[in-house]
ZABA-839152 format. One record per residue: chain; residue in three letters; z negated, x negated, y of N, C-alpha, C, CB in turn. Coordinates in steps of 0.05 Angstrom, whole numbers, m for minus. Each point is the difference from the previous one (the first is absolute). Glycine has a CB too. Example, Ala and Ser with C-alpha at 12.3 -4.5 7.8 and 13.67 -1.06 7.14 Angstrom:
ZABA-839152
   unit   code      nzz      nxx      nyy     cazz     caxx     cayy      czz      cxx      cyy     cbzz     cbxx     cbyy
      A    ALA     m156     m264     m114        0       18       24        0      m18       24      m25       38      m23
      A    SER       39      m31       44       m1      m16       24      m14       15       22       43      m24      m13
//
This chain:
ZABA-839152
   unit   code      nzz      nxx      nyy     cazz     caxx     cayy      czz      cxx      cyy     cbzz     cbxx     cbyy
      A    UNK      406     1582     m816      m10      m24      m13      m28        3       m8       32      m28       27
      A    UNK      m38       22      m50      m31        4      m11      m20      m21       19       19       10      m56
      A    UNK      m37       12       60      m25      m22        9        8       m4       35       m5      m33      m57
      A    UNK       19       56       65       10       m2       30       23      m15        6      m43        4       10
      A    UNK       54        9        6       29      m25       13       m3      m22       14       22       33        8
      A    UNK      m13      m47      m16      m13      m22       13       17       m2       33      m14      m28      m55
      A    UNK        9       23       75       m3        9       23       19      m16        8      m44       17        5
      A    UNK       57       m4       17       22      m14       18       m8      m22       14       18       40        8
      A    UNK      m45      m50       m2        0      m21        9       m8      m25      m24      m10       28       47
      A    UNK       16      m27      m64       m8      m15      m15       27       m5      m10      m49       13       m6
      A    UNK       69        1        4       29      m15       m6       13       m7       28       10       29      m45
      A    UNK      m22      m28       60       30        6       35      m13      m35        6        0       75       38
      A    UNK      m24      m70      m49      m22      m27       23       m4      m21      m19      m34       31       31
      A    UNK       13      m31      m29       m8      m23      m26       13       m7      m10      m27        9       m9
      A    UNK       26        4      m22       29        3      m17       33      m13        4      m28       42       m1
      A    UNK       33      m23       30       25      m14        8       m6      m26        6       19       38       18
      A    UNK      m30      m52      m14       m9      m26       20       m1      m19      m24      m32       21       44
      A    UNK       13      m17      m61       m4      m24      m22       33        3      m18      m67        5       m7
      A    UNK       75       11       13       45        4      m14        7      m27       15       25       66        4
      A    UNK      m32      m52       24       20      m18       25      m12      m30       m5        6       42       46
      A    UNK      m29      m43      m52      m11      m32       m2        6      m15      m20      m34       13       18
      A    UNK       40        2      m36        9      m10      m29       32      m14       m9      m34       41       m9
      A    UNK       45      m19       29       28       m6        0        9      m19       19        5       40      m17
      A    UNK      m16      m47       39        5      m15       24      m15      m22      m11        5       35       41
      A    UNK      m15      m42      m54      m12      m28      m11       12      m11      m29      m45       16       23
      A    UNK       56        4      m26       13       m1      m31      m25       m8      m23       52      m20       22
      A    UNK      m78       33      m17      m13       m4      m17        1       m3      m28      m10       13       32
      A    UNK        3      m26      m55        9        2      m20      m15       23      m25       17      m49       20
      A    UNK      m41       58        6      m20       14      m17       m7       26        8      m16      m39      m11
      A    UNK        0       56        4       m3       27       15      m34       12       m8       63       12       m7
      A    UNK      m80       m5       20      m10       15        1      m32      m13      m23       54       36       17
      A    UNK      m68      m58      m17      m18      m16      m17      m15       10        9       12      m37      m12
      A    UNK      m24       43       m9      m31        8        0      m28      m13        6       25       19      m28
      A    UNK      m41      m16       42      m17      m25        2      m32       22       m5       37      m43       42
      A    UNK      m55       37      m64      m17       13       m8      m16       11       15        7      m21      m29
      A    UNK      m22       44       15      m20        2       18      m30        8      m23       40       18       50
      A    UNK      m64      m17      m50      m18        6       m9        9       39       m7      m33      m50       28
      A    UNK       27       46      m56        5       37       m5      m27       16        6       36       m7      m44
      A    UNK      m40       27       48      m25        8       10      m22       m8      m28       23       44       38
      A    UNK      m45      m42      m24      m25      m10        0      m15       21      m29        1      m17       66
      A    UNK       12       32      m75       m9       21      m21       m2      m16      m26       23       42       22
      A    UNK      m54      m33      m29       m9      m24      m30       30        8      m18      m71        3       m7
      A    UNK       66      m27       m8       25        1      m21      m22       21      m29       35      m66       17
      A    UNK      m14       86      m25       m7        2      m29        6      m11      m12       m4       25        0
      A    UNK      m15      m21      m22       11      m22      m25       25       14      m17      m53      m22       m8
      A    UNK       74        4        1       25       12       m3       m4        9      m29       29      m28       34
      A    UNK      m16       42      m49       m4        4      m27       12      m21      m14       m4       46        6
      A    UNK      m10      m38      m30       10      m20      m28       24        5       m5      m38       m1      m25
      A    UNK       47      m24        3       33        8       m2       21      m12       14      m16       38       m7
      A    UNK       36      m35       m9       33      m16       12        1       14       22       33      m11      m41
      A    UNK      m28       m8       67        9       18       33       22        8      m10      m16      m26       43
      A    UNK       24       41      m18       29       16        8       10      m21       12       m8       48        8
      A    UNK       28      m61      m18       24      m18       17       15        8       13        1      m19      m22
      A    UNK       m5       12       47        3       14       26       33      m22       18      m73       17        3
      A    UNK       95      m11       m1       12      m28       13        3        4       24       23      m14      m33
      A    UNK      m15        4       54        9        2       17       24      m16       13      m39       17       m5
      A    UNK       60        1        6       30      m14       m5        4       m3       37       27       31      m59
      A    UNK      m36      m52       71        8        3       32       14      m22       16      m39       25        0
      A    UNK       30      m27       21       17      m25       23      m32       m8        6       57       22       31
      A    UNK      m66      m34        2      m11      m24        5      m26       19        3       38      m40       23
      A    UNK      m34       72      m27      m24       15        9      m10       m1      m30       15       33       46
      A    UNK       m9      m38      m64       m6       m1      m23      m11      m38       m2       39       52      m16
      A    UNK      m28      m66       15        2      m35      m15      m17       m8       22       54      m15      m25
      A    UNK      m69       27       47      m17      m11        9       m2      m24       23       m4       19      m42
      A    UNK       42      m24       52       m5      m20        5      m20       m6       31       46       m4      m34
      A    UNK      m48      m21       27      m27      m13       27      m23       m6      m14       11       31       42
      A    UNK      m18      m16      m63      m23        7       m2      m14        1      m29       15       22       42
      A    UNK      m31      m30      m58      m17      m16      m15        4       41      m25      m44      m58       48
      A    UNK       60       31      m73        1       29      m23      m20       26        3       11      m37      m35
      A    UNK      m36       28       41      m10       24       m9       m1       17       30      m30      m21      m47
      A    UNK       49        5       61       m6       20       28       24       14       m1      m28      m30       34
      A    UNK       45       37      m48       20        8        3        5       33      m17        9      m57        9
      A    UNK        2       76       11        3       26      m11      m16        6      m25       44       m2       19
      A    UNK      m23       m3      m39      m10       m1      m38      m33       m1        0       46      m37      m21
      A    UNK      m49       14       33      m29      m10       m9      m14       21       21        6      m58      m15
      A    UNK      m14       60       30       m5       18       11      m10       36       m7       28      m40       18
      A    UNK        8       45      m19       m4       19      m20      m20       m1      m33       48        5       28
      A    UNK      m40      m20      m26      m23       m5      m29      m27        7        8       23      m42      m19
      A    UNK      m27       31       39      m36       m6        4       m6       29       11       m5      m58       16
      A    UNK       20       77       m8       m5       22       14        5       15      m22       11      m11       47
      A    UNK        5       17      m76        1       18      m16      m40      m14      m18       80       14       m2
      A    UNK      m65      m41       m2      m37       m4      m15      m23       18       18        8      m60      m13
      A    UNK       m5       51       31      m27       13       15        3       28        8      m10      m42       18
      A    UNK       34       56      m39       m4       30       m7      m15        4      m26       41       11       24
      A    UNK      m44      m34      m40        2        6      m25       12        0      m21      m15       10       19
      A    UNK       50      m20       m7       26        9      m18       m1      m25      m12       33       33       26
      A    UNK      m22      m35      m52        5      m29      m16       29        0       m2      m44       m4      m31
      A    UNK       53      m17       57       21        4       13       19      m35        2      m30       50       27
      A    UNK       41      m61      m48       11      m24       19       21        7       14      m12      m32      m27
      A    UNK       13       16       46       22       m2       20       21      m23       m3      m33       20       28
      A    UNK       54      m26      m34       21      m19        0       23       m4       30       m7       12      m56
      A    UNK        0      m36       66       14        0       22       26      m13       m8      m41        0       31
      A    UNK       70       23      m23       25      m19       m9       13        5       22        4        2      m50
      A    UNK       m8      m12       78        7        5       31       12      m33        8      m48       44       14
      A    UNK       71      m38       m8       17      m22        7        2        1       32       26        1      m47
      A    UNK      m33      m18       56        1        3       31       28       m4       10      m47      m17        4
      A    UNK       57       42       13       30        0        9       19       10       m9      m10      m28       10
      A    UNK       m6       41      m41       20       18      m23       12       22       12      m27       m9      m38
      A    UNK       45       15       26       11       32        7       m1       10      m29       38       m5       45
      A    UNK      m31       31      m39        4       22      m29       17      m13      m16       m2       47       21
      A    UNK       31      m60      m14       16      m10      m19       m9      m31      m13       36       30       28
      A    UNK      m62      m38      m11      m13      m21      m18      m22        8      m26        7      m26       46
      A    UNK      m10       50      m35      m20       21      m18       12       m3      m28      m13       40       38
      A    UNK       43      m15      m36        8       m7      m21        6      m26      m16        8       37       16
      A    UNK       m3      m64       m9        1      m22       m6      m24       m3      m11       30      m12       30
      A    UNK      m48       13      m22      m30        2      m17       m7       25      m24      m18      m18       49
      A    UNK       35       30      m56      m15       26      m13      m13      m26      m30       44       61       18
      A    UNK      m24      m74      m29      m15       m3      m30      m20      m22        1       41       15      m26
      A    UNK      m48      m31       62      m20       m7       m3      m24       20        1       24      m36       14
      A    UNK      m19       57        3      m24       15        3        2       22      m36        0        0       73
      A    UNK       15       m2      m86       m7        8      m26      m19      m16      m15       39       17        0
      A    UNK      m27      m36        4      m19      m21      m17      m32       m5       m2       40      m19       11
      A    UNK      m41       43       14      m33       m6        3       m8       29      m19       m6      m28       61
      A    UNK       21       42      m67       m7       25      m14      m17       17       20        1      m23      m48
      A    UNK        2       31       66       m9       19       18      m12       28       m5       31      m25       17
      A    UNK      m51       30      m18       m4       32       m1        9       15       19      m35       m7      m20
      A    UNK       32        1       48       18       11       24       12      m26       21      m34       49       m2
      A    UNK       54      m38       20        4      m24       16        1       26       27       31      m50      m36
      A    UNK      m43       23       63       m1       16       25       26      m19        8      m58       19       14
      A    UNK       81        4       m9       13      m19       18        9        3       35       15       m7      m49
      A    UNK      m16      m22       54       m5       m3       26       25      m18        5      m54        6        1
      A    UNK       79        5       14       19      m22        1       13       21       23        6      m33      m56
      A    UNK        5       21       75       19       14       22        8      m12       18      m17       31       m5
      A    UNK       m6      m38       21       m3       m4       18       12      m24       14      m31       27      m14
      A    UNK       42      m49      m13       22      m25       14       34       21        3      m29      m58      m35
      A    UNK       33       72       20       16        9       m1        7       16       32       m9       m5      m56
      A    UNK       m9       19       68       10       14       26       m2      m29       17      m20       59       m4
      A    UNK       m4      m72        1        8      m13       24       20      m19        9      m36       11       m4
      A    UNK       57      m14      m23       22      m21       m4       25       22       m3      m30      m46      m29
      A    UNK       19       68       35       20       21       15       20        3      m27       m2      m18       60
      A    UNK      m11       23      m78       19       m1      m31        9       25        1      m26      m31      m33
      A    UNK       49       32       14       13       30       m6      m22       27      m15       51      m34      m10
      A    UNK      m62       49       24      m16       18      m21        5        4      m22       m7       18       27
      A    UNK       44      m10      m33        4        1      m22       m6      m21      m12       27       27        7
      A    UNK      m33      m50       m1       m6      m20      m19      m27       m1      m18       28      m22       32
      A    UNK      m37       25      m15      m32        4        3       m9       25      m22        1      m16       59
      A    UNK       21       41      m53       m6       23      m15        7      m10      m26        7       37       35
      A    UNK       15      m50      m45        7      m13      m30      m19      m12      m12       38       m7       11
      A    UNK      m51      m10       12      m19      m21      m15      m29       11      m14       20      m33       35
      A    UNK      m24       58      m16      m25        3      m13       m1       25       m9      m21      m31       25
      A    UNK       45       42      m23        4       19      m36        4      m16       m8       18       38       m3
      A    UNK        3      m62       m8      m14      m12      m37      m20      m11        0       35      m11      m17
      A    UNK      m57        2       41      m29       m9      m14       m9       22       m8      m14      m36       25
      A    UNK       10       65       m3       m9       18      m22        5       17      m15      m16       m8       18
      A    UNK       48        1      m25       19        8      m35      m13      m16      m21       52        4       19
      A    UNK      m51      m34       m8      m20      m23      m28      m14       13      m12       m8      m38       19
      A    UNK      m17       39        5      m37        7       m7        6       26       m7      m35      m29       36
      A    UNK       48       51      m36        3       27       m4       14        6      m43       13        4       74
      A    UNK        0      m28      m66       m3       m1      m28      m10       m8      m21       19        7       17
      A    UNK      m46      m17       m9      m13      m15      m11      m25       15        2       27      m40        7
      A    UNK      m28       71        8      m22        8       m1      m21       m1       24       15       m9      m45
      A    UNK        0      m14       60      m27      m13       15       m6       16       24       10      m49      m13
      A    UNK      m34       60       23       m2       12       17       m2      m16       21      m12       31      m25
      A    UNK       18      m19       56        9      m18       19      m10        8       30       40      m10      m32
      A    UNK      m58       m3       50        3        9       19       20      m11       18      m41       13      m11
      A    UNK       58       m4       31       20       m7       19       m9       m1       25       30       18      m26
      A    UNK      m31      m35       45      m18       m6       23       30        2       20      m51      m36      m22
      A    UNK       45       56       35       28        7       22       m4      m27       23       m1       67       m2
      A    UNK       33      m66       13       m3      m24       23       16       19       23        1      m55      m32
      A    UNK       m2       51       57       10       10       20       19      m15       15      m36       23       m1
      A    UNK       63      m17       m1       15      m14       22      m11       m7       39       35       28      m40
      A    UNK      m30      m51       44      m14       m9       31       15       19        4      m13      m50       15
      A    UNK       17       56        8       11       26       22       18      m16        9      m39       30       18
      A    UNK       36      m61       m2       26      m11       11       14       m7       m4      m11       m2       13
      A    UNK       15       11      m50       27        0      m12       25       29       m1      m33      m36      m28
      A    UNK       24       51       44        1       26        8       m2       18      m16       21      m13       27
      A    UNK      m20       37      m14       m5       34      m14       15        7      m34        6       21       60
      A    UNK       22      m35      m53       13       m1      m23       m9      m23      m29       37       19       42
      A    UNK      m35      m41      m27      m17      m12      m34      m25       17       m6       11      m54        7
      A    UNK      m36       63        9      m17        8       m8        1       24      m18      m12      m23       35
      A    UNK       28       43      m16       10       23      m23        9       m4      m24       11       18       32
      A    UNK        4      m43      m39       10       m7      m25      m27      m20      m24       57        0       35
      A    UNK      m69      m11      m14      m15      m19      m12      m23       18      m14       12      m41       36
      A    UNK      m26       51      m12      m34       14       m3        0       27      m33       m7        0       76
      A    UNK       23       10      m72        0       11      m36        4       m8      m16        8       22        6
      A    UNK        9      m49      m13       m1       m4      m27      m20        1       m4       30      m18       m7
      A    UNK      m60       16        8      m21       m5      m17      m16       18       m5        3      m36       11
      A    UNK       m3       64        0       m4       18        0       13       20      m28       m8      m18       51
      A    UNK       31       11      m48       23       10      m17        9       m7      m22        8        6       33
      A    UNK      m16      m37      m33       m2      m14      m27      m27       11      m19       25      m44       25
      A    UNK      m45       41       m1      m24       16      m19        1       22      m18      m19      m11       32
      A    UNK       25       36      m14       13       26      m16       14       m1       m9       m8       19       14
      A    UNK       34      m40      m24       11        3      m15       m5      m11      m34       23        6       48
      A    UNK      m51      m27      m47       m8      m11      m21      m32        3       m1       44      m32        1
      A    UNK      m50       48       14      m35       15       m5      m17       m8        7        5       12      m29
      A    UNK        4      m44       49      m28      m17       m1      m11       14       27       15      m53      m26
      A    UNK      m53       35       23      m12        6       22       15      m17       20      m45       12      m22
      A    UNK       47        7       46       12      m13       22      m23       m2       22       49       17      m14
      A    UNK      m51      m36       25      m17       m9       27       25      m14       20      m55      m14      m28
      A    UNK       56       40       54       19       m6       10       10      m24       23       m8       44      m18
      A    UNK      m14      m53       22        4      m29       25      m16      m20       m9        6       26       44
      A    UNK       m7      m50      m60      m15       m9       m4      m17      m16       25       27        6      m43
      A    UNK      m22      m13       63       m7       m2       26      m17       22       20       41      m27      m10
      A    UNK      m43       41       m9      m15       31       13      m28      m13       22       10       41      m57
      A    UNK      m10      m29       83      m20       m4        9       m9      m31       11       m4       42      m28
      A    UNK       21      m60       14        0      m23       13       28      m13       10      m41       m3      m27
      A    UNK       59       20       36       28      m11        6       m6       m4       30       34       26      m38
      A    UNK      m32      m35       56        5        9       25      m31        3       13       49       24      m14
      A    UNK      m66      m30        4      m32        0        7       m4      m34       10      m18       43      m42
      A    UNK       16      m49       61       m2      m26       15      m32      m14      m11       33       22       48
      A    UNK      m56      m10      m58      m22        5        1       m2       m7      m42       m4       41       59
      A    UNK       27      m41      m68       10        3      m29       16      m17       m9       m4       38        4
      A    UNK       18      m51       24       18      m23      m16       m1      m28       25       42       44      m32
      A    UNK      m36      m67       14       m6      m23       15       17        0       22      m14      m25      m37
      A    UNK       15        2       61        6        1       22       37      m10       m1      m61       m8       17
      A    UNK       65        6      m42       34        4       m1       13       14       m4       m1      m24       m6
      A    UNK      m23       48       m6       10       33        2       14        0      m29       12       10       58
      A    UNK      m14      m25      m67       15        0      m28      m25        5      m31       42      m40       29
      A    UNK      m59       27      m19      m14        0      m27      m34       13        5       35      m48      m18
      A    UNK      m41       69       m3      m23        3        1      m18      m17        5       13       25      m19
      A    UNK      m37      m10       40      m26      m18       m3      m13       10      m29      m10       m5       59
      A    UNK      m12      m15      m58      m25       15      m18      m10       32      m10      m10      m38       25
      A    UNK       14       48        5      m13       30        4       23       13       m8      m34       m3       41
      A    UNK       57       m9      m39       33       11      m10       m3        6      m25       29      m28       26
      A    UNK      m28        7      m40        4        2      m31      m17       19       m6       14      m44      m11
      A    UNK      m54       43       20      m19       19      m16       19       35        2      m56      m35       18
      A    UNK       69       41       11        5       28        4       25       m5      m25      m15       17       63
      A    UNK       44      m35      m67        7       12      m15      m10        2      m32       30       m8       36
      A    UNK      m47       m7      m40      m11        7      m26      m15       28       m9       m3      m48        7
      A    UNK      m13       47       28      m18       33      m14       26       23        1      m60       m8       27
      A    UNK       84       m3      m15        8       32        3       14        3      m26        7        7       54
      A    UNK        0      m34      m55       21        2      m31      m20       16      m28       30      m57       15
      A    UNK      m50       44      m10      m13       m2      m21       m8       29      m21      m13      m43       32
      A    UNK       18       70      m18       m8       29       m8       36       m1      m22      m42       32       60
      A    UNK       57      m45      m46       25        7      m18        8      m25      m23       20       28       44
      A    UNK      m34      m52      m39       m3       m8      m35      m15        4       m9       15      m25       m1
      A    UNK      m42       47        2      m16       13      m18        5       27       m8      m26      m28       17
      A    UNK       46       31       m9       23       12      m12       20        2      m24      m11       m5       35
      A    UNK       26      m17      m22       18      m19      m21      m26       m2      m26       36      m37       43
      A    UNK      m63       23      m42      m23       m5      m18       m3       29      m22      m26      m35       44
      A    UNK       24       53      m20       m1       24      m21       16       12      m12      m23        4       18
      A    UNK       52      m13      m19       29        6       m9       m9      m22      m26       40       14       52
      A    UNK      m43      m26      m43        1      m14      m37      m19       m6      m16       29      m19       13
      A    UNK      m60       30        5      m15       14      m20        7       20      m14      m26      m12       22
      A    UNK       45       33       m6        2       20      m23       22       m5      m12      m24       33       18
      A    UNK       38      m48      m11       22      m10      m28      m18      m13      m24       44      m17       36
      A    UNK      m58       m5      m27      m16       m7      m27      m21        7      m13       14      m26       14
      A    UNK      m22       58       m3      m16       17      m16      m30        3       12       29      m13      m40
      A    UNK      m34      m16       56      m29        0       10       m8       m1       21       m4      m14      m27
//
């Protein structure tokens, strides 16, 4: 797995625990983001010119819920590519509680926005409602059959099966997104939870949802692989 494996105690423990909490409450939601300040590095001034339309096709780690628009993932991300310098919007199209097969249900809204790239972020209702992988694997080959034919370059944000759905869903679950990547070229970032799954110190006291200090780690880690995606369609558009 790129960027290190992410560690046995972070699926057996944590991980497993916010599954078991989710499902024993019958929660209706999974995994909200609650902001945090992006580091403290002056903003450059972004360049002149039409941004890169940036979407982001997700669930509640995306739409922010709890928590005030601009605190939410998208916006975020925004304020952390500006204060690289990138002339970057961000579009938040994150349905809280979505799965991949609500993804596709959304593709020709998220056309509509005309996208230069989309990050997608969608899984994670799907393991914990213990869904068929194969399902899961259908759904998000045709979101990225749509955007693939349309050119659109794409990053894919991997999700990890809890563990206390056992050895066998995980084996089935944990590659599709890996595999979907190589099979349609996009940048892949393999856990979108990297580094804050299972960190007590990272997520609020229901074990379910990032703190503050949560969201900043997944933003900086994400952030080297949609400047990425950024430089994939600079050199598609010449500049």
């Amino acid at each position: 797995m790129e960027g290190g494996a992410v560690t046995a105690m972070s699926l057996s423990t944590g991980y497993g625990r916010f599954a078991a909490a989710f499902n024993s409450l019958l929660a209706l939601l999974v995994l909200c983001l609650v902001p945090a300040p992006i580091s403290q590095t002056r903003a450059q001034p972004a360049p002149a010119g039409t941004p890169i339309k940036l979407v982001v096709l997700g669930d509640s780690l995306a739409a922010g819920l709890g928590v005030k628009p601009e605190q939410s993932f998208p916006s975020r991300l925004e304020a952390a590519l500006k204060a690289q310098g990138r002339n970057v919007a961000v579009l938040n199209q994150g349905v809280s509680g979505d799965t991949t097969a609500g993804g596709v249900d959304r593709i020709d809204w998220l056309l509509g926005d005309k996208p230069d790239i989309v990050l997608i972020e969608l899984g994670a209702n799907d393991a914990l409602r213990g869904l068929d992988p194969a399902v899961t694997r259908r759904a998000l080959d045709a979101i990225l059959g749509a955007l693939a034919k349309r050119n659109i370059p794409v990053l894919l944000c991997g999700m990890l099966a809890p563990r206390n759905l056992g050895a066998d869903y995980a084996r089935a679950f944990d590659p599709i997104f890996p595999e979907l990547a190589r099979t349609y070229g996009s940048v892949f970032y393999p856990f979108f939870l990297e580094g804050v799954a299972a960190d007590a110190k990272l997520n609020q006291q229901d074990g379910l949802h990032p703190t503050a200090a949560g969201v900043d780690v997944i933003v900086a880690k994400i952030l080297p692989k949609v400047e990425e995606l950024i430089a994939r369609v600079r050199a598609k558009q010449g500049t």
